[in-house]
MARKERO-152457 format. One record per residue: residue in one letter; x, y, z of N, C-alpha, C in turn. Coordinates in steps of 0.05 Angstrom, whole numbers, plus 5000, padded with zeros to 4 digits. Layout:
N
AXYZXYZXYZ/...
//
This chain:
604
X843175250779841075060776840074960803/X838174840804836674910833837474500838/X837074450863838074220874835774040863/X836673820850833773540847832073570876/X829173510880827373440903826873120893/X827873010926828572740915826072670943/X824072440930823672260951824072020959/X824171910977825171690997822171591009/X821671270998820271011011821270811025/X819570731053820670481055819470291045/X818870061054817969781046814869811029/X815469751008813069820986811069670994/X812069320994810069101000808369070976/X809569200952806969020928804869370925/X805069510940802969710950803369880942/X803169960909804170050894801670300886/X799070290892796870480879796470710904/X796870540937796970680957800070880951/X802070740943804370890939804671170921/X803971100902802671340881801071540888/X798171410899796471670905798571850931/X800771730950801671970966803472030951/X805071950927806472110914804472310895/X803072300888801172490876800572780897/X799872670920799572840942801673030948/X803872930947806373070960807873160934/X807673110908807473250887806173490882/X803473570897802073720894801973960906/X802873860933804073990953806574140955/X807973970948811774120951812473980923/X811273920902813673850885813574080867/X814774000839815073720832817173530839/X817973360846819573090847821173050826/X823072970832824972880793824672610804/X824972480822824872120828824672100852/X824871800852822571570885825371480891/X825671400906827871170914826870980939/X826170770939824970600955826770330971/X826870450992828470101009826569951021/X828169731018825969551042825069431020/X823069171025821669021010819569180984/X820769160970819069240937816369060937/X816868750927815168670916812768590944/X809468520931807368370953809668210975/X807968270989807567961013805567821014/X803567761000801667590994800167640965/X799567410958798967370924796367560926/X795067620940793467820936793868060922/X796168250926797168450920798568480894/X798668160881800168160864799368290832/X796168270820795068360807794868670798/X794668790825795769080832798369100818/X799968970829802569010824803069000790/X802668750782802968730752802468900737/X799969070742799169260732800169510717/X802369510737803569740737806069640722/X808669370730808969260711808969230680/X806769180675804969140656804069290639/X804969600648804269740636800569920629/X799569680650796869740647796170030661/X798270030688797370320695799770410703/X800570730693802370940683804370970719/X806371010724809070970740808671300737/X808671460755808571750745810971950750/X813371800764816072000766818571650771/X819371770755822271540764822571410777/X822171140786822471030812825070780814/X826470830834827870650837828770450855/X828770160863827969970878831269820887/X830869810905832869560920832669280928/X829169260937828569050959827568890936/X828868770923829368500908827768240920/X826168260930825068040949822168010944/X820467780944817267820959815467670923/X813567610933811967520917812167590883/X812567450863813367470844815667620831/X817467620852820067820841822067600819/X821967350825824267160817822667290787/X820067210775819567160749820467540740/X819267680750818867950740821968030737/X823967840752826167990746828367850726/X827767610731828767410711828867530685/X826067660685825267730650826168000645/X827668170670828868400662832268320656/X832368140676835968080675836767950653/X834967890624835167710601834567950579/X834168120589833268380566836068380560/X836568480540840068500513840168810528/X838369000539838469270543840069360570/X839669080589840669140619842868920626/X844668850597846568550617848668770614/X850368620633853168740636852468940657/X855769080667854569230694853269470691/X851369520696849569650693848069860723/X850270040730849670090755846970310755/X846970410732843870640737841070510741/X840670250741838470240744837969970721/X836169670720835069600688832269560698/X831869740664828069750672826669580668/X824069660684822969310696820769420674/X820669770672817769820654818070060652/X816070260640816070530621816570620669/X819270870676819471010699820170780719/X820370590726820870380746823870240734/X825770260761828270130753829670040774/X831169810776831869620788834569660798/X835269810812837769720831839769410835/X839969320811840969030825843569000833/X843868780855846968810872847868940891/X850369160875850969460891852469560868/X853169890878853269980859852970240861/X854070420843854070730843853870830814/X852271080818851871270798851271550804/X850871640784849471860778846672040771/X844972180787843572220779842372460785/X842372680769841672950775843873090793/X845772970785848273070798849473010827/X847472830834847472710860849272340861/X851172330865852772040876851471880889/X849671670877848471470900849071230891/X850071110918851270800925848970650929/X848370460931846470330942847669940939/X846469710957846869510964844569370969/X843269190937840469020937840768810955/X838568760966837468470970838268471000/X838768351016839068271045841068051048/X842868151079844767881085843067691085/X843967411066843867131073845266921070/X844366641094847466501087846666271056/X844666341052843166181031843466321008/X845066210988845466330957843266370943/X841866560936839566600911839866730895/X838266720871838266900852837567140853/X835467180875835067350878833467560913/X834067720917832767780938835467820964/X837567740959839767760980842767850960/X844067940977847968010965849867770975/X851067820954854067710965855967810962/X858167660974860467780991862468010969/X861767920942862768010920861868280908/X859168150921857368520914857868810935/X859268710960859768780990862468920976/X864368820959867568820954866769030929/X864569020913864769170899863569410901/X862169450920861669700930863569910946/X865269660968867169790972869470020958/X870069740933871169950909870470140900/X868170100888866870330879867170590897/X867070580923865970760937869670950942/X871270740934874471010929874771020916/X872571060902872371350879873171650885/X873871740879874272060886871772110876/X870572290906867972530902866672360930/X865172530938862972430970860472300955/X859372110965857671960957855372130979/X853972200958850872370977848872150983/X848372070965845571840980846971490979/X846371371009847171081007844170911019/X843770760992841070671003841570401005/X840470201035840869991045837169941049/X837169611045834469541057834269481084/X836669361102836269371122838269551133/X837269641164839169751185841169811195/X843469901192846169831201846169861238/X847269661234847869581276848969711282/X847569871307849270131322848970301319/X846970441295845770641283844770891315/X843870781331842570931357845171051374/X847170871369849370961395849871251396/X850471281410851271631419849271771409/X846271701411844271811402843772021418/X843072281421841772411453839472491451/X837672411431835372341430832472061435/X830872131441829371871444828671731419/X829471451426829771231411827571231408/X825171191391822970951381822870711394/X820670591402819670311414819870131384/X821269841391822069731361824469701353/X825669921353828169961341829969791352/X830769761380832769581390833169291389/X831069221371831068831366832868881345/X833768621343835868601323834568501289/X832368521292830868431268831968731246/X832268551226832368881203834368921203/X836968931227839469041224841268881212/X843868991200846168831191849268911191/X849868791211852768961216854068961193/X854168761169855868891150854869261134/X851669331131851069551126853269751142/X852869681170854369811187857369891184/X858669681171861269701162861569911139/X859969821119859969971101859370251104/X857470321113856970631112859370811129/X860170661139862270781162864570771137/X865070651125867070641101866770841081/X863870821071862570991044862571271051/X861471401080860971561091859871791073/X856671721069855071801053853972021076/X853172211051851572481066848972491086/X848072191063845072011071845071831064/X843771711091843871361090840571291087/X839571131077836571081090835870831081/X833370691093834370441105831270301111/X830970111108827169991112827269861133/X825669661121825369341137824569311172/X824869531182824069601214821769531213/X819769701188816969811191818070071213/X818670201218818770471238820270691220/X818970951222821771221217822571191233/X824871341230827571441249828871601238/X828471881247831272051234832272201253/X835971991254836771971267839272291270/X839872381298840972591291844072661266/X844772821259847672831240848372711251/X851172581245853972471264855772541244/X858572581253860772621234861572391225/X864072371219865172131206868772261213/X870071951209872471971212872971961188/X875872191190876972231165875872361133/X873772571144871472581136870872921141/X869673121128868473361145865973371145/X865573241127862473251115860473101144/X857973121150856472861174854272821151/X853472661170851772361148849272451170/X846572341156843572381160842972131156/X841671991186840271701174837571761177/X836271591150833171551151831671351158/X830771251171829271021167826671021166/X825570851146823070921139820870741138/X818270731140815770541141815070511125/X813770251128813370161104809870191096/X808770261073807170321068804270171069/X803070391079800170291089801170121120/X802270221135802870091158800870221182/X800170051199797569961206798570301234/X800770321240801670571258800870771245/X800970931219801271091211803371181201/X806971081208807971171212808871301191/X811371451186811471581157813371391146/X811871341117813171131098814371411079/X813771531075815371801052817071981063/X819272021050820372341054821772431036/X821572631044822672811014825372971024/X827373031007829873231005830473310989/X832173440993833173630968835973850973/X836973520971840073580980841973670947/X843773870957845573930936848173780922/X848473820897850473510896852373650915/X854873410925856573450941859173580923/X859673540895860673600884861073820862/X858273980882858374230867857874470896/X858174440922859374520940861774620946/X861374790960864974940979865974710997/X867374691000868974691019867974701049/X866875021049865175111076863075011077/X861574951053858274891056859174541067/X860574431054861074151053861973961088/X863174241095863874121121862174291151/X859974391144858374551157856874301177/X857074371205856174111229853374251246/X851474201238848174281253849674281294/X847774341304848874431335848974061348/X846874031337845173731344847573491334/X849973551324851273381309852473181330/X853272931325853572721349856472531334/X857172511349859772321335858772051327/X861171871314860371691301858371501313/X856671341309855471231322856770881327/X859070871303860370581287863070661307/X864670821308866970751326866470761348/X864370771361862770701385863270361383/X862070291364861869981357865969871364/X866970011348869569861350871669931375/X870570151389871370041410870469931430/X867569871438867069661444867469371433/X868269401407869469031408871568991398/X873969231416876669231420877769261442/X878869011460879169101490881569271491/X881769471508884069681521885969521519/X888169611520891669511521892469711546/X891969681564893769741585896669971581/X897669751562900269831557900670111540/X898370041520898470341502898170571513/X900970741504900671021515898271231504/X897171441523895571561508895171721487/X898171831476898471891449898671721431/X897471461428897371291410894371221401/X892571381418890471291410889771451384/X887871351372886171451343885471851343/X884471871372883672111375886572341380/X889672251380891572411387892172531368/X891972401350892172631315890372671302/X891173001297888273021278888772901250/X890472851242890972841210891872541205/X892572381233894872011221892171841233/X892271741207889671501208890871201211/X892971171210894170951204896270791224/X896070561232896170311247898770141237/X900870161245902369891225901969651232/X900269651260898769351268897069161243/X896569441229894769261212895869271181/X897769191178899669041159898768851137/X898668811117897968611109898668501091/X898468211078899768081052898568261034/X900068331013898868420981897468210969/X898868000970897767770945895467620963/X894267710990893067621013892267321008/X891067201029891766921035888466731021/X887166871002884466680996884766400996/X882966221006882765960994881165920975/X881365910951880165800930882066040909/X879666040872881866080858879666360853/X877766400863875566620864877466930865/X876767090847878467440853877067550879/X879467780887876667910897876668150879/X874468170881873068520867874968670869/X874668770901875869020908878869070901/X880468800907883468910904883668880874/X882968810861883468890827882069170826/X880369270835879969450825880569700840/X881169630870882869930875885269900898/X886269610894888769550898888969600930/X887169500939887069480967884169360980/X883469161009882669031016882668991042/X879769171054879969201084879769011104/X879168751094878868481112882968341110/X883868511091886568341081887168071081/X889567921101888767651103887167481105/X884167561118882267491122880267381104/X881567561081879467551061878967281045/X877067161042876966931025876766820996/X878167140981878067100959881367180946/X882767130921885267200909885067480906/X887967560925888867800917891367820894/X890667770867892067670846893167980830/X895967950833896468250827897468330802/X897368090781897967980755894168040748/X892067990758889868090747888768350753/X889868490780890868790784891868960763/X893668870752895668940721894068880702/X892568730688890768740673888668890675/X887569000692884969130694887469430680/X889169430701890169730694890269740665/X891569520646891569550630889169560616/X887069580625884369650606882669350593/X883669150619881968970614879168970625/X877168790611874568780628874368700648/X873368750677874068600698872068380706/X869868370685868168180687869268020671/X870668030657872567820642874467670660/X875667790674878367680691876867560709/X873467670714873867530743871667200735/X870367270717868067020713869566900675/X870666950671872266820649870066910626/X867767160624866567170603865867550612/X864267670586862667850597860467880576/X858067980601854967970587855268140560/X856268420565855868630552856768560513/X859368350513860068230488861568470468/X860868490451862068660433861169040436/X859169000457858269310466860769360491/X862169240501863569270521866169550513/X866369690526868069840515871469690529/X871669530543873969400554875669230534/X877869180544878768860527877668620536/X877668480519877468230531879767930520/X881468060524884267860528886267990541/X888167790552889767960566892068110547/X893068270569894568460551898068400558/X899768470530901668430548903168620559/X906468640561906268840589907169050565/X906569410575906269480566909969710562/X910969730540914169890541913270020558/X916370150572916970420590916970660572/X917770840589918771080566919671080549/X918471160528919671220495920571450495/X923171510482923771750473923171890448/X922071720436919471820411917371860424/X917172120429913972270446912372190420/X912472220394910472150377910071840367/X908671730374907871420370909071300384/X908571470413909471250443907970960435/X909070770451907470520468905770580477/X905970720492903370800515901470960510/X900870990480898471130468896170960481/X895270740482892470680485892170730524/X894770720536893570840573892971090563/X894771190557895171510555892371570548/X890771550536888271580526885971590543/X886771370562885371420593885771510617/X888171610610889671710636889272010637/X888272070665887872400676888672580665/X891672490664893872720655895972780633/X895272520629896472540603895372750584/X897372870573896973170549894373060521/X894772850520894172800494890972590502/X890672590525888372480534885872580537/X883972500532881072650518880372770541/X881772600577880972720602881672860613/X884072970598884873130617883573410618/X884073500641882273820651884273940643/X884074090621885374250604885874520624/X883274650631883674810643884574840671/X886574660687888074690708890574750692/X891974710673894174770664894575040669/X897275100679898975330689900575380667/X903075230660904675190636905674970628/X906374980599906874660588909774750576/X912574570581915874510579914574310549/X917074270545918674110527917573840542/X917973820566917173480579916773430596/X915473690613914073680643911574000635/X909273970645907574080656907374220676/X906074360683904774490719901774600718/X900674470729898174490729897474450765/X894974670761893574710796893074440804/X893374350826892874130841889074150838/X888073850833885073820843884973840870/X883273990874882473970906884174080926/X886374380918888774370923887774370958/X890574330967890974340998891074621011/X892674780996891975021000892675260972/X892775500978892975690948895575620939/X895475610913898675560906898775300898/X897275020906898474790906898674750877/X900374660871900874660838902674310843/X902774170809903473870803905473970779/X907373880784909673790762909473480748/X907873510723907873200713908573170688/X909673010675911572930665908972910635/X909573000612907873040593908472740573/X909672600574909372380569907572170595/X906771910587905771760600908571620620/X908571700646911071540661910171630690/X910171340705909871300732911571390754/X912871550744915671730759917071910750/X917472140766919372270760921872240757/X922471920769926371960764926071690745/X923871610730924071440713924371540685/X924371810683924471950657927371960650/X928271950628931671980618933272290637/X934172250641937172400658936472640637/X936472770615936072970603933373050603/X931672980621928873110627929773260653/X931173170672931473380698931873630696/X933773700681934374030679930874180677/X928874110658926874320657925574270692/X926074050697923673960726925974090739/X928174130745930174310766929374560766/X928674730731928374980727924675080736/X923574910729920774900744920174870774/X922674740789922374700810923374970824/X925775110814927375340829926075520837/X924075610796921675830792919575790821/X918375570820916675540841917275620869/X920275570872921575580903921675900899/X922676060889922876310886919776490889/X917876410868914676500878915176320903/X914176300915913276200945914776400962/X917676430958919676620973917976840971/X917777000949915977210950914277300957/X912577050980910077090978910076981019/X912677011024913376951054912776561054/X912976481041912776191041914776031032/X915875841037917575591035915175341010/X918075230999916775080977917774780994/X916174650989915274361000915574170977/X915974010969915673850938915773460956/X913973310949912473040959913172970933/X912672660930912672410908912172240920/X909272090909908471840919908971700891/X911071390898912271250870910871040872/X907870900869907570690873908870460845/X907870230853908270160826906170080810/X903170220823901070160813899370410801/X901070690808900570940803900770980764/X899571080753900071110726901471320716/X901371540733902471760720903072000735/X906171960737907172160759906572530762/X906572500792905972780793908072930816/X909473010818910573170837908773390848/X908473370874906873550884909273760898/X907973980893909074290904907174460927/X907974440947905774560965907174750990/X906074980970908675270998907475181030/X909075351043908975321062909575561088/X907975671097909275851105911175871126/X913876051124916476031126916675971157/X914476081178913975991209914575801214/X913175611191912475351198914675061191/X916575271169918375111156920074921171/X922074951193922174861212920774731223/X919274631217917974441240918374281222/X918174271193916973961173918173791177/X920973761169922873511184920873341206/X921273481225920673421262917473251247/X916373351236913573311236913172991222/X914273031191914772761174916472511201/X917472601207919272441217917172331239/X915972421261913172361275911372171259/X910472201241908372091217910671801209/X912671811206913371581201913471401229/X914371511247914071291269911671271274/X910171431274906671201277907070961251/X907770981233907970791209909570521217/X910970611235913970381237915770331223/X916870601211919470671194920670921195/X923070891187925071111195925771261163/X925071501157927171581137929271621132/X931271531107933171691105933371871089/X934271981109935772341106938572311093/X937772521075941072711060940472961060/X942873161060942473401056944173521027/X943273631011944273750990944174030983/X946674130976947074450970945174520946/X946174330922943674350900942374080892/X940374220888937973990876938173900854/X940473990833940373730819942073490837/X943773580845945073320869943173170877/X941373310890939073130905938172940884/X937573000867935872850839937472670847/X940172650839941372440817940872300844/X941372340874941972070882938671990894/X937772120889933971910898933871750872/X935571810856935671630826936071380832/X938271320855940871160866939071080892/X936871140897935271100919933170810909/X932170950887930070900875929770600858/X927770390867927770080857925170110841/X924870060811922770030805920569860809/X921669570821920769350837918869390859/X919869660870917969760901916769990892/X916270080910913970420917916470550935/X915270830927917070970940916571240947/X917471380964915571650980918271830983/X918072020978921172240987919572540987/X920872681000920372961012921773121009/X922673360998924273560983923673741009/X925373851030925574071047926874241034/X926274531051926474801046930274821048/X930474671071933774711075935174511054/X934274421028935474241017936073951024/X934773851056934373561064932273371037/X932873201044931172981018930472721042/X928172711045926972411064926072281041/X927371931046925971841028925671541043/X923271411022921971191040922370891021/X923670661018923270511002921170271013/X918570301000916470181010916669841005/X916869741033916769441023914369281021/X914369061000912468930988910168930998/X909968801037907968761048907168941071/X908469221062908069401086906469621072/X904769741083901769871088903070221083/X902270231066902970541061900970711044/X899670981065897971081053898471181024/X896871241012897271400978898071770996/X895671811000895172091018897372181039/X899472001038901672061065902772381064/X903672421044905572741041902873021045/X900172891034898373141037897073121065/X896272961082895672881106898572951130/X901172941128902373051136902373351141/X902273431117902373721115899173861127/X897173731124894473871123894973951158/X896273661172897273641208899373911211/X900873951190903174141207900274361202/X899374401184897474761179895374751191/X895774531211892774471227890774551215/X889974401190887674391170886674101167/X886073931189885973601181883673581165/X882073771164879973751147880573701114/X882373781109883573891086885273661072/X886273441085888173161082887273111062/X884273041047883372941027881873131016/X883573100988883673200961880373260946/X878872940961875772960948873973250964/X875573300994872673431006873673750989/X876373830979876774070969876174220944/X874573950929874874000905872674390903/X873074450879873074670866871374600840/X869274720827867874770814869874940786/X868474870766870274860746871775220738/X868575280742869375610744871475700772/X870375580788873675740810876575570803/X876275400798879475260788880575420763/X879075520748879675630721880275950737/X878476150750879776340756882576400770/X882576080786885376070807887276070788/X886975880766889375900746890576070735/X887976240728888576480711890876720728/X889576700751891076800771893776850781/X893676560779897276410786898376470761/X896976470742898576580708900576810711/X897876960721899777210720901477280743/X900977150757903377300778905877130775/X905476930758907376700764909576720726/X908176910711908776960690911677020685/X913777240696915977290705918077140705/X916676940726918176650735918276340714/X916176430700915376150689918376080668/X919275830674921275760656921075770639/X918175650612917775630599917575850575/X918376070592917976350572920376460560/
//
């Protein structure tokens, strides 16, 4: 299927008939268009324009391709929007868009969706320190974008009305006259996109284009494209339109995904933070950000879980993805009792404003829940039927991707890793609903020992060493043992390597060594607090590293695949989202590993 042709406006200004006739034009020319997307000021700047405007509104005259708006601001927006935000059709969260009229639709807040297969984020209204209804964000809409945006998959289009600060740095092109006032810009945009690290950013409110060269991103393969765009009928000429026709990110290789133009420029935002981080003298030079390719992580920056808000306000973000990049700072409850509720499938517009718009259309709960049994040994009419139902992996769950399954035990699974790290990566998960592998009854290990051996044996075959990770949070839903060969060169080094990765962290593993692996089991059993999180490492020589994560110490999810991506010098590769696989190549890999792995498979 051929990629959406998407166009991009800046600041409308009410100027809505001038807007059309050049979408007509550039329709005629290079389309057709599937949709508009417009930053910068939507509505008039003077009541003149406004009649025009209603028009279209109004229905009096025809909207001719999809259009979709951010700039919440300007002459008659409070009434025109008032009377959309009261429609029964658009309450509740509503991230695609609520229509203002027949093709015209409203971006309000922030927020992500879908559309033509393309991921776009976007962030209404403009910083202000003045609360309104309408026309500016707050700090809540900032937290929920955040969330939103660790989502697994690359977010292709992020549309902002104003500028993010710093956007020019490490430019090696000529800047535009204009651009360097600080009017239009907003360092929180700036934060964000450096966070979101969208394919495309684009951006109004200058009045000027700008398209600015690629830049990469940290932690990231993919580089980002900024636009900035004029606003229409501007007295320069300058260009208020443009058009693309970018491919979703999530139906891309790997290769296409991380492909860098010659012109490509580094970040233009960690420019920003190290200028407003002074040098430490003291720090050696393998401690800086740039000495690894693969360890992102600081134990300087530590932080409370239940973090320090004043008042009784949530925040967004840490209920909803259990982490919070301002941490102590932050001025809202990091409440980890309404964390546990959301998991449990509460509404989170419930927990957080004590109501929700949506009412009996809501597909959420709306009371709290209580806590939910552990493992049942009646697999039939578990407890945990209503997670299980939303959970990834669970067997009996409407989500799960059937077709990564390798083979299915008595009470463990193996199925191809999403996004694997490399060929081979395969998950041992537990076919009941359970947040761990050593939380399952003592008579489940034998099949996960006999699944584990099979695997160690293929990998032997194949000149490779078997590797086996567990990340135990206690916020994780549903355990996965990861299996990831290794080739036998390199085996020797893993120890040396994990053990590196933890001292950037500021912890030490302990080490045991074991002749057999059920030994190992039983005592990471004897390791293991359900109270904490917990990380352990299965070596080739029968060593076991394991980590007991404490309360208020900072531990990545990604630690065991970001290790490993550093020993295969693949840092590109650390995250799971940039590798993903298209449904047809995950299904032939399987088929694949079937058969060669057929022999071995316990299950037969």
């Amino acid at each position: 299927m051929a990629p959406p042709r998407i166009l991009l406006c800046g600041d409308v200004l009410g100027r809505l008939n001038q807007l059309y006739k050049r979408v007509h034009s550039v329709n005629k020319s290079a389309g057709p268009f599937d949709a508009l997307f417009c930053v910068g000021q939507f509505f008039p700047d003077s009541p003149e324009l406004l009649e025009e405007f209603m028009d279209y509104v109004e229905g009096r005259t025809q909207i001719p391709l999809p259009t979709y708006f951010i700039g919440d601001y300007g002459v008659g927006a409070p009434k025109v929007l008032s009377v959309a935000s009261k429609n029964s059709a658009n309450l509740g969260f509503k991230m695609d868009g609520l229509k203002i009229c027949e093709n015209l639709f409203w971006l309000r807040s922030s927020g992500k969706f879908t559309l033509f297969g393309l991921s776009v984020a976007y962030l209404s209204g403009r910083q202000s320190s003045e609360t309104q209804q309408f026309g500016t964000y707050s700090q809540d809409d900032v937290d929920a974008l955040r969330a939103l945006a660790d989502e697994p998959g690359i977010v292709d289009l992020f549309l902002t009305n104003e500028w993010p600060s710093g956007v020019t740095n490490r430019t090696t092109s000529d800047v535009p006259a204009g651009i360097s006032d600080s009017a239009g810009r907003d360092s929180t945009v700036a934060e964000l996109v450096a966070e979101i690290k969208p394919r495309y950013h684009i951006a109004g409110t200058k009045g000027i284009f700008y398209a600015r060269e690629p830049y990469s991103n940290i932690d990231a393969v993919h580089v980002t494209r900024f636009f900035g765009l004029a606003s229409v009928g501007n007295k320069d000429k300058q260009k208020f339109i443009h058009a693309i026709c970018p491919t979703p990110g999530s139906t891309m290789t790997a290769a296409e995904i991380s492909m860098k133009p010659p012109n490509t420029t580094l970040s233009p935002y960690t420019f920003l933070e190290q200028k407003d981080q002074p040098k430490d003298p003291n720090k050696r030079p393998s401690e800086s950000a740039s000495d690894s390719q693969y360890w992102r992580y600081d134990v300087s920056q530590k932080r409370q879980r239940t973090g320090t808000g004043d008042g009784d306000k949530l925040c967004f973000k840490f209920i909803y993805s259990d982490s919070c990049p301002r941490g102590e700072k932050c001025h809202f409850r990091h409440d980890m009792d309404a964390r546990e509720q959301y998991l449990r499938g509460v509404c989170i517009d419930f927990l957080i404003k004590g109501k929700c718009e949506r009412g009996p259309d809501c597909k959420f709960k709306h009371d709290l829940q209580s806590e939910v049994e552990s493992y049942s040994h009646k697999r039939h009419g578990s407890q945990n039927s209503n997670r299980s139902k939303e959970c990834w992996f669970c067997l009996s769950s409407p989500s799960v991707e059937s077709h990564l399954i390798i083979s299915i035990g008595e009470n463990y699974y193996c199925a191809l890793a999403k996004g694997p790290l490399v060929q081979d990566h395969v998950l041992l998960m537990p076919i009941e609903h359970s947040p761990s592998t050593l939380s399952l009854p003592q008579e489940c290990e034998s099949e996960l020992v006999r699944f584990r051996n099979s695997l160690k044996l293929y990998f032997k075959n194949r000149g490779k060493e078997f590797i086996a990770f567990e990340w135990v949070s206690k916020r994780v839903t549903h355990a996965n043992l990861q299996a990831v060969p290794v080739p036998s060169s390199k085996a020797a080094a893993v120890q040396d390597i994990f053990n590196m990765a933890a001292d950037k962290l500021g912890f030490k593993f302990v080490a045991k060594k074991f002749d057999d692996n059920s030994d190992g089991r039983k005592w990471l059993r004897t390791q293991f607090d359900r109270n904490y999180s917990f990380f352990y490492v299965e070596l080739p020589d029968g060593t076991i590293l394991s980590h007991l994560v404490e309360e208020n110490e900072r531990f990545p999810m990604q630690f065991g695949r970001e290790v490993l991506a550093g020993l295969l010098n693949t840092p590109e590769r650390a995250d799971w989202r940039t590798c993903t696989l298209n449904k047809e190549e995950e299904t032939n890999m399987v088929e694949e590993f079937k058969k060669k792995f057929e022999e071995l498979d316990p299950t037969r």
